[in-house]
C-alpha positions as CSV (number, residue, x, y, z in Angstrom):
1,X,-69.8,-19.2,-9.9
2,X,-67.2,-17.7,-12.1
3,X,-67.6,-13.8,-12.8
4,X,-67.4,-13.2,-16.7
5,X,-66.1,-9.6,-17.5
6,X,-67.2,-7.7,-20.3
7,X,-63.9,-8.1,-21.8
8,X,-63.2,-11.2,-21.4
9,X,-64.0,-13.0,-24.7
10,X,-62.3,-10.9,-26.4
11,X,-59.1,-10.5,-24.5
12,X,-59.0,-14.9,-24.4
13,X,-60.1,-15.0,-28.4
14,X,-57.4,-13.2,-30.3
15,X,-59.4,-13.0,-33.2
16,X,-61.9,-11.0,-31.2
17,X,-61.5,-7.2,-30.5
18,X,-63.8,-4.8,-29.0
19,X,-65.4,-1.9,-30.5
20,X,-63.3,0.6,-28.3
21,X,-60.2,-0.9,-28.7
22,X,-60.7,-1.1,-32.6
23,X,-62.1,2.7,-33.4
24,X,-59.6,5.3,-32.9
25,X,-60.7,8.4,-30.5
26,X,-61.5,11.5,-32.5
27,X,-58.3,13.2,-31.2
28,X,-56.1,10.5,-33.0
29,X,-57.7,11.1,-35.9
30,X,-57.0,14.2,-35.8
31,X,-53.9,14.2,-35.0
32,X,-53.3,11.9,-37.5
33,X,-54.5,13.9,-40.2
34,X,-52.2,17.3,-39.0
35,X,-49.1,14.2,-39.9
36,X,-50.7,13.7,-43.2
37,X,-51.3,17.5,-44.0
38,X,-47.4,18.6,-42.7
39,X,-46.6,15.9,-45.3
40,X,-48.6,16.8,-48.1
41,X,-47.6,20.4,-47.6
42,X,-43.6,19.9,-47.3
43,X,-43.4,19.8,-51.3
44,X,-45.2,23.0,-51.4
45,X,-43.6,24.7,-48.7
46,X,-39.9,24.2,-50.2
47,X,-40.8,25.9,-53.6
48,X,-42.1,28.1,-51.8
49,X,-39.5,28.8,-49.6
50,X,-37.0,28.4,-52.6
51,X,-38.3,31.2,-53.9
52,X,-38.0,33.1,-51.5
53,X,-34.5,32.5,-51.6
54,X,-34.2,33.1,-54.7
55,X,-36.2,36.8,-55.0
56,X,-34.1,37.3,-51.9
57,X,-30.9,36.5,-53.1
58,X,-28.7,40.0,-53.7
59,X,-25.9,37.8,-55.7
60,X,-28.6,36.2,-58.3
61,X,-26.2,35.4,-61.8
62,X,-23.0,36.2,-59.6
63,X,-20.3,33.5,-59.0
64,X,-16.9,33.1,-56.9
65,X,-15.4,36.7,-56.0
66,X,-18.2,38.8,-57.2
67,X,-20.4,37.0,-55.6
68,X,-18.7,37.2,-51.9
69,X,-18.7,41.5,-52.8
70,X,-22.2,41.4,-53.1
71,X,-22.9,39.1,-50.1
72,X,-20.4,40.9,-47.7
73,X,-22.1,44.6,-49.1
74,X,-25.5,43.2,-48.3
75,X,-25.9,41.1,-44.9
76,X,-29.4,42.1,-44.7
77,X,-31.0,40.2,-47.7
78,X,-28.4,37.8,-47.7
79,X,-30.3,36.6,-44.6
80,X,-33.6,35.9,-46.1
81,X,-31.5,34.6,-49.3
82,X,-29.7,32.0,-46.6
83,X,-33.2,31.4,-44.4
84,X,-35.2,30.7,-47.5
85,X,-32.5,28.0,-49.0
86,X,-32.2,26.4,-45.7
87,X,-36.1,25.5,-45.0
88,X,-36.2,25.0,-48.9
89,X,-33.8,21.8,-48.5
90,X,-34.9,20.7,-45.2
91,X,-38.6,20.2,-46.3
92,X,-38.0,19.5,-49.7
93,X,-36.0,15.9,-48.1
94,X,-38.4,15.5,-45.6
95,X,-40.8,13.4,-47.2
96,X,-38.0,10.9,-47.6
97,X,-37.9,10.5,-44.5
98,X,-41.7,10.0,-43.9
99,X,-43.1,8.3,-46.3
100,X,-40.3,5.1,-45.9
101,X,-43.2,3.7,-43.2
102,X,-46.0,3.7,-45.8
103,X,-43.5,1.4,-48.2
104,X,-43.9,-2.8,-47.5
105,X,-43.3,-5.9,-49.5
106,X,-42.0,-4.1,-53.1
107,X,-39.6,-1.0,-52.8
108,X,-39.6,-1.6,-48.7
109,X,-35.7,-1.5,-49.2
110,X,-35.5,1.2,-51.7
111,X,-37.5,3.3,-49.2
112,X,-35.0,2.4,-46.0
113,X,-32.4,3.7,-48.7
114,X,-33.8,6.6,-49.6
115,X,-34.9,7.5,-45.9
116,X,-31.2,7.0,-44.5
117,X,-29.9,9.4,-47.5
118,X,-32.8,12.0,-46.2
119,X,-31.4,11.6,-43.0
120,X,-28.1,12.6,-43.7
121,X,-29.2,15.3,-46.2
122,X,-31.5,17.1,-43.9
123,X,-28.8,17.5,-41.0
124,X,-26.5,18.8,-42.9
125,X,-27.3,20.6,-46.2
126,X,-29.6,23.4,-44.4
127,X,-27.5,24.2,-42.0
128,X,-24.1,24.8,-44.2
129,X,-26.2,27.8,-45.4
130,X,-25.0,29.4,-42.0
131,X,-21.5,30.0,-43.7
132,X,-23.1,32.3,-46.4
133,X,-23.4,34.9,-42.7
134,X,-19.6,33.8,-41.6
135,X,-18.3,34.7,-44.7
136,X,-20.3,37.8,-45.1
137,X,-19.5,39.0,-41.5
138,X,-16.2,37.9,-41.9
139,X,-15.8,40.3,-45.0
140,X,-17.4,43.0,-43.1
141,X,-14.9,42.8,-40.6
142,X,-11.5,42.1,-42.1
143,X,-12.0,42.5,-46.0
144,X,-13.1,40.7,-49.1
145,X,-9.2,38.8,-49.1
146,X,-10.7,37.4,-45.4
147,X,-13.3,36.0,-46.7
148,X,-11.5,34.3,-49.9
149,X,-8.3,33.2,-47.2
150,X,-10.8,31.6,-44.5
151,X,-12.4,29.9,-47.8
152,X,-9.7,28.6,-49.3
153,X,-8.0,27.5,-45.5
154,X,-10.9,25.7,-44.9
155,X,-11.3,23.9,-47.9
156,X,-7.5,22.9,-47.9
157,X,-7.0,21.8,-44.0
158,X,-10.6,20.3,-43.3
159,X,-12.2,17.3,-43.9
160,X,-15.4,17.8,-41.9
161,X,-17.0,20.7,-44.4
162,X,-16.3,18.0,-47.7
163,X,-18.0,15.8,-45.6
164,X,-20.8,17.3,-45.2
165,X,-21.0,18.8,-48.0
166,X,-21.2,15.0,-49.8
167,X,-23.7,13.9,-47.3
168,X,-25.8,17.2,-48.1
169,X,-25.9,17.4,-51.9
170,X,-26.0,13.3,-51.9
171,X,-29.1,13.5,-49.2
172,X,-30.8,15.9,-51.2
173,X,-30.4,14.8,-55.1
174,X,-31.3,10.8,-54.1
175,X,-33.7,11.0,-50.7
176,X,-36.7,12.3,-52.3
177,X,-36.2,10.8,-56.1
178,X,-35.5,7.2,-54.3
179,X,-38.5,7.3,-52.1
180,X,-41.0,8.4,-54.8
181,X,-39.7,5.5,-56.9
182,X,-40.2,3.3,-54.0
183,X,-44.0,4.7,-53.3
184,X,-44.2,3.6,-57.6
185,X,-42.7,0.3,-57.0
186,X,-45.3,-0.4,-54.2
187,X,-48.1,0.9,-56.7
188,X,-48.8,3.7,-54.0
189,X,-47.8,6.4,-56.8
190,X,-48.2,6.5,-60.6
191,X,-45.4,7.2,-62.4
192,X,-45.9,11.0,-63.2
193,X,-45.3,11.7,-59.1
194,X,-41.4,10.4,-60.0
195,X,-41.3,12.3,-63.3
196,X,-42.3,15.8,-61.4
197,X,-40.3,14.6,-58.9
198,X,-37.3,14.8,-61.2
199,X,-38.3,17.5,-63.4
200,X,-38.4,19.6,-60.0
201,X,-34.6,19.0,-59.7
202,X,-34.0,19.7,-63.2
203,X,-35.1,23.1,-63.3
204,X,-34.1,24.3,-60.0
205,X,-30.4,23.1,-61.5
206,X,-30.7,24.3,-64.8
207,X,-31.8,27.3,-64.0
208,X,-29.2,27.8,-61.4
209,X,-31.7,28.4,-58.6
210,X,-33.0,32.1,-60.2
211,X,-36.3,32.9,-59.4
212,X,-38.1,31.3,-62.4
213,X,-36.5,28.5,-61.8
214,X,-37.9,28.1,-58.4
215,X,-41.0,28.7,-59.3
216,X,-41.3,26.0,-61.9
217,X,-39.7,24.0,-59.1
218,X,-42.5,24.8,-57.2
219,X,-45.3,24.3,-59.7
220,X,-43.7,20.3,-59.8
221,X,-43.5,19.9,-56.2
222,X,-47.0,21.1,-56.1
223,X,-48.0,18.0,-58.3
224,X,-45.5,15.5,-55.9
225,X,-47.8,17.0,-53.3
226,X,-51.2,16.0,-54.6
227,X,-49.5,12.2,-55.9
228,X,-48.8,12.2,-51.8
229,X,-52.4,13.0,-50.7
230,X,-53.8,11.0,-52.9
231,X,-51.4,7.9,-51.8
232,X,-52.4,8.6,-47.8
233,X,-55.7,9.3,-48.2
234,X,-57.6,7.3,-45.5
235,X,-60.1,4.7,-46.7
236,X,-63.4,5.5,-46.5
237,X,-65.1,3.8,-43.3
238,X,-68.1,1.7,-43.9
């Protein structure tokens, strides 16, 4: 006599699953839905951390030289200036980055695209904000002509910080715009997540990263974050 387990249909029948192994456990749908909540909430948290930046930012309207006096004569807000750019860009390109796995059949390669430039924008654009503290520091120490010299020196004998700084600004201008238009492409999105998507860019830019500007910046992120939970909302189980 042969002894049938309970499993045993199903694990011989491929087409045949049991209940357990089909339902997810209440703790992976949970934890599931904290992955699609930190995603819905990167757009908002980098306008809001861009403004922070911005409000926090002593040099606001100040370029080149002047610029460098103000940072070097205030270390202490230049920190939450520097702080508040650097979680800006790292979750404002983090979405491209996790939303490429949603993306198959149309716009699956635009989103691999757009995922690899996130990649190389988020690990290194937040973290050049660290030389807004050298060069401050620096100045502090030695003088504003320091500060301009290690500049200048840097610029002119190293290829590592131009490197960077085209993997930064090109990670963070093209992730997030190239993965929205591969979430449109795949008919996840409709096309006004792409337009605030862009307009978001255009105003932080345009309005050379002042306060206002980041808030409007915010205000459009805040619509790319409802395009994304309505794109990952579960389907409703019957």
């Amino acid at each position: 006599m042969t002894t049938v387990l309970p499993n045993e249909t199903t694990d011989l029948d491929p087409t045949k699953t049991s209940a357990t192994e089909t339902s997810p456990t209440k703790i992976s749908r949970r934890a599931i839905a904290v992955r699609r909540g930190f995603l819905i909430a990167c757009p908002v948290l980098a306008g809001a951390f861009a403004v922070v930046g911005a409000i926090a930012d002593p040099a606001s309207g100040h370029a080149g030289e002047e610029m460098m006096k103000v940072y070097i004569a205030n270390p202490d807000p230049l920190q939450w200036k520097s702080t508040g750019y650097h979680w800006a860009y790292a979750f404002w390109i983090a979405p491209a980055l996790l939303l490429a796995a949603s993306v198959r059949g149309k716009g699956a390669w635009l989103a691999n695209v757009a995922a690899l430039l996130g990649f190389a924008g988020m690990v290194t654009l937040p973290g050049m904000l660290m030389i807004d503290w050298v060069q401050s520091g620096v100045g502090q120490l030695y003088g504003l002509d320091a500060t301009i010299a290690l500049d200048n020196h840097m610029m002119a004998t190293m290829w590592g910080p131009k490197g960077f700084m085209i993997a930064g600004m090109a990670g963070f201008l093209l992730g997030l715009p190239l993965a929205i238009a591969a979430q449109w492409r795949a008919g996840r999105m409709r096309w006004w997540a792409l337009a605030a998507t862009v307009a978001a860019y255009v105003v932080f830019f345009v309005g050379q990263s002042t306060w206002w500007a980041c808030a409007l910046a915010a205000a459009f992120l805040g619509v790319l974050a409802v395009a994304i939970a309505r794109s990952t909302a579960p389907a409703p189980r019957t």
